[in-house]
C-alpha positions in Angstrom: -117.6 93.2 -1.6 -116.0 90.4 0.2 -117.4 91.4 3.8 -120.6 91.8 2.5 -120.9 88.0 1.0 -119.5 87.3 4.4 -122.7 89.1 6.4 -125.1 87.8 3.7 -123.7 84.1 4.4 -124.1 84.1 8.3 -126.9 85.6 8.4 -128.2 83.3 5.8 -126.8 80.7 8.5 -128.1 81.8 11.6 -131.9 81.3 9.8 -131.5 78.3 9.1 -133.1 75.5 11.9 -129.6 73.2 13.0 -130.7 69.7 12.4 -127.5 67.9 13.1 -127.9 68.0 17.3 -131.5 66.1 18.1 -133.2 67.2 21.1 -131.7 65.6 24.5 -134.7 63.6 25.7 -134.7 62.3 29.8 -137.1 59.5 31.0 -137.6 58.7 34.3 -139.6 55.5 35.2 -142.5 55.8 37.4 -140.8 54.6 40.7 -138.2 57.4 40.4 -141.3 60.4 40.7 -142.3 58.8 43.4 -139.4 58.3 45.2 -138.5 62.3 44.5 -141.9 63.2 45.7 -141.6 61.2 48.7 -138.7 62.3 49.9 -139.6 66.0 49.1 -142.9 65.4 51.1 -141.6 63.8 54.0 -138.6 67.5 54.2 -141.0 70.2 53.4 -139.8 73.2 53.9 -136.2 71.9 53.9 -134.5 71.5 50.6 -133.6 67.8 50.0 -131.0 66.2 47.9 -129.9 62.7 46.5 -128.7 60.4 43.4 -130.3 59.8 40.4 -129.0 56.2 38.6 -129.5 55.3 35.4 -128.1 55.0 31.6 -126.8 57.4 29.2 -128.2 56.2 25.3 -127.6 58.2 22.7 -129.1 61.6 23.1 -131.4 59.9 25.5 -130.7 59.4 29.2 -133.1 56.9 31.5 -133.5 57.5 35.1 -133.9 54.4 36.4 -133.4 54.7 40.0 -132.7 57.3 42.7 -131.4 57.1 46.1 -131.8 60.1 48.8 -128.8 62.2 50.8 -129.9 62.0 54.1 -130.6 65.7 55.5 -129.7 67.0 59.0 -132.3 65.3 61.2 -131.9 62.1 59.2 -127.9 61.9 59.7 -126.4 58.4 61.1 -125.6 58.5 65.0 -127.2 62.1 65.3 -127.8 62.5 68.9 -126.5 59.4 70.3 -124.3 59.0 73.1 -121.0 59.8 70.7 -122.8 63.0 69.7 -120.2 65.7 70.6 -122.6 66.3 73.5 -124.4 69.1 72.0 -121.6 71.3 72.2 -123.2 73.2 69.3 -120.2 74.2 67.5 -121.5 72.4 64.3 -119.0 70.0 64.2 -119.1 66.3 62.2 -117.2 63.6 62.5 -116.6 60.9 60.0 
């Protein structure tokens, strides 16, 4: 019957390895590990964030660089004399 050529086909389908989509492949130059490891190092037990720069080729992309987000005791002005004056409330100004 028709619906059975139907289940035969996609099943038939489904077996068969997809070749059309390679494999995404990502390469990150050595300077990049060390940069992540560094800044992971240096905010243990903290969780750390940042950028990661570089080129999308193909189904290839190349990490060439990567710059960290500064975390909470690394923030710009933190503590100065325009601090809030520790009021505590959480508060940042931009």
């Amino acid at each position: 019957s028709r619906a059975a050529r139907r289940a035969r086909s996609l099943s038939a389908s489904a077996a068969m390895p997809s070749t059309a989509e390679p494999s995404m492949v990502v390469e990150l130059d050595g300077l990049v590990v060390l940069k992540v490891l560094n800044h992971c190092q240096s905010a243990l037990p903290s969780f750390v964030t940042g950028q990661l720069l570089g080129m999308d080729i193909g189904r290839t992309v190349e990490v060439t660089n990567c710059f960290p987000f500064p975390g909470k005791s690394e923030d710009v002005g933190g503590g100065g004399a325009d601090d809030a004056a520790g009021d505590g409330d959480g508060a940042e100004y931009q």
